[in-house]
C-alpha positions in Angstrom: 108.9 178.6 104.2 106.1 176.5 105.4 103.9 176.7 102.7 106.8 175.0 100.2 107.2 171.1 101.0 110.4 169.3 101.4 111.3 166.8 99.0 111.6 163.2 100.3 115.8 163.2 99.3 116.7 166.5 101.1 114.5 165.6 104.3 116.5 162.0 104.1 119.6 163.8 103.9 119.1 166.2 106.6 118.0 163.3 108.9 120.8 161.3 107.8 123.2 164.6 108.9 121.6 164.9 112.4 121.9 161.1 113.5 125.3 161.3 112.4 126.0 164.4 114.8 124.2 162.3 117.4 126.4 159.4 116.8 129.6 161.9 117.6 127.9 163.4 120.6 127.0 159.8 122.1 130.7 158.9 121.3 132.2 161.6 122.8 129.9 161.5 125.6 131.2 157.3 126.2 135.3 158.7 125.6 134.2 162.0 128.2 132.8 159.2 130.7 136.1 156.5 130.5 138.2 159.7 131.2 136.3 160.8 134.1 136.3 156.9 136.1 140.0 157.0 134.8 141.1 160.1 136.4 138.5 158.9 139.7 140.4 155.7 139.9 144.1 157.1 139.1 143.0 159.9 142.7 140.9 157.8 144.6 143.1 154.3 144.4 146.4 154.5 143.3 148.6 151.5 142.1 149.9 149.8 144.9 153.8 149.6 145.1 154.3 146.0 145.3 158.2 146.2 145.6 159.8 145.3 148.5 159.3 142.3 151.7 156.2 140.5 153.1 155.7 142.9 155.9 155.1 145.8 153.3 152.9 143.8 151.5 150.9 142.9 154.4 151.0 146.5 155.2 149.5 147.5 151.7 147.0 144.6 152.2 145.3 145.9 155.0 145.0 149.4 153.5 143.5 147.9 150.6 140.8 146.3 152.8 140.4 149.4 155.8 139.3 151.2 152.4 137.3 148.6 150.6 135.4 148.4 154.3 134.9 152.1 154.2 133.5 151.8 150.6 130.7 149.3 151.8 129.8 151.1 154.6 129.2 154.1 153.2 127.5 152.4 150.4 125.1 150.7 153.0 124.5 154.1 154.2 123.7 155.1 150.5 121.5 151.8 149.9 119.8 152.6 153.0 119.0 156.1 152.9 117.7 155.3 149.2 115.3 152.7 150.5 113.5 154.9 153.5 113.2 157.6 150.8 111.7 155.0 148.6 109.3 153.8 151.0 108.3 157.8 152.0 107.3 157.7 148.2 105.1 155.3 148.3 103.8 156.6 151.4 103.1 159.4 149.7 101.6 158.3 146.9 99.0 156.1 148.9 98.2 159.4 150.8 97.6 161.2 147.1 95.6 158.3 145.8 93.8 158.3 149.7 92.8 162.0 149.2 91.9 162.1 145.4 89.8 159.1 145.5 89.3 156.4 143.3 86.6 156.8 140.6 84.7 153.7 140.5 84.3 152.3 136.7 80.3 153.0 135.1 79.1 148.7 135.9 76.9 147.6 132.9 73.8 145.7 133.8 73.5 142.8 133.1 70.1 140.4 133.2 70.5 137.6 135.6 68.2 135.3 137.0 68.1 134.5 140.2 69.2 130.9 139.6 72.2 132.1 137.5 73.1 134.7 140.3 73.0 131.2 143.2 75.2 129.7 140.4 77.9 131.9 140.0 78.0 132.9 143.5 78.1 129.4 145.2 79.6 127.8 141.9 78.7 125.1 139.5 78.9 122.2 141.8 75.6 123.4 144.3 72.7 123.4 142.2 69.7 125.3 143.6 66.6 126.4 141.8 64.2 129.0 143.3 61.1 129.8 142.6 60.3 133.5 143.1 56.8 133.6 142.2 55.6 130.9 144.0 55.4 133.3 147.4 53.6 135.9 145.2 50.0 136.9 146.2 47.8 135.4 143.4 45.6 138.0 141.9 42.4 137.3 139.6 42.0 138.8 136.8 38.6 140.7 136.2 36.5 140.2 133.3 35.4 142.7 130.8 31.6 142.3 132.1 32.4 143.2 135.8 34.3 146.5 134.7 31.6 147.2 133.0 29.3 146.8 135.8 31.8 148.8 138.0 31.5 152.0 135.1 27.9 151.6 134.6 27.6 152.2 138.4 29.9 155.1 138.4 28.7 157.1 135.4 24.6 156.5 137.5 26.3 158.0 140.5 27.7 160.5 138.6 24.8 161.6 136.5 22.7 162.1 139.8 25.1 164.1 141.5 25.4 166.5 138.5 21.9 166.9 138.0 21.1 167.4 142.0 23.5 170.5 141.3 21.7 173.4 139.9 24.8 175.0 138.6 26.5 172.0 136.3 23.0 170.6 135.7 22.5 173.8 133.3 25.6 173.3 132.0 25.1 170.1 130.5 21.6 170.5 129.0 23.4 173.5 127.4 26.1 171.6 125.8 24.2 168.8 125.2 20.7 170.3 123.8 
């Protein structure tokens, strides 16, 4: 059955078919609910009798209110036992977060000079320029004709000490000659 498609009309239709039994089930799911606070309010508070003198009427009055008292205390109680179990969440989330860690984001460098960094730490209103390299040792640069003094030196030392040893002085008349 999978390898044979469904054709656009008969996958329309068959949605069409299940929102429609949805639609029935969410009705009869509102009509269940109405009946169930209807039957809760018919047991829980019955119609008051209101036949007969003041004093009876009084009587029924302060029934009425001894019970809507009751109501909002124990709905305190409900509100407040929500709230601490609220706040242990988030307790206890903290202490998850706490223990796992949070990953700190990769940072991308970013080229800043160290005027720009002054600026955007002490913002745009103090201006201060710094000169890095003016504390810097100054270095001369050497010129081709001392280096190569400095190698001409080296490669005479060099040459002496290799032929004052018997061993590489061979060595190099061999390769050499």
């Amino acid at each position: 059955m999978s390898d044979k498609k469904m054709t656009s009309s008969r996958r329309h239709h068959l949605k069409s078919l299940i929102l429609q039994v949805a639609q029935g089930m969410l009705e009869q799911e509102k009509a269940d609910i109405e009946a169930a606070k209807e039957a809760y309010m018919a047991e829980h508070c019955p119609a008051p009798d209101l036949n007969g003198d003041q004093a009876a009427l009084m009587e029924v009055c302060k029934k009425l209110h001894s019970a809507l008292d009751k109501i909002d205390e124990d709905r305190y109680d409900a509100e407040a036992k929500v709230l601490k179990a609220d706040k242990e969440i988030e307790d206890l989330k903290i202490k998850v977060v706490d223990l796992v860690g949070v990953k700190k984001p990769a940072l991308k460098k970013v080229r800043m000079s160290a005027d720009t960094m002054l600026k955007a730490l002490l913002g745009s209103k103090h201006t201060v320029t710094m000169d890095l390299r003016a504390n810097l040792k100054q270095v001369k640069k050497e010129t081709k004709e001392e280096v190569r003094k400095c190698l001409s030196v080296w490669s005479l030392s060099w040459n002496k000490s290799v032929e004052s040893t018997p061993f590489l002085s061979s060595a190099v008349n061999r390769s050499c000659g």
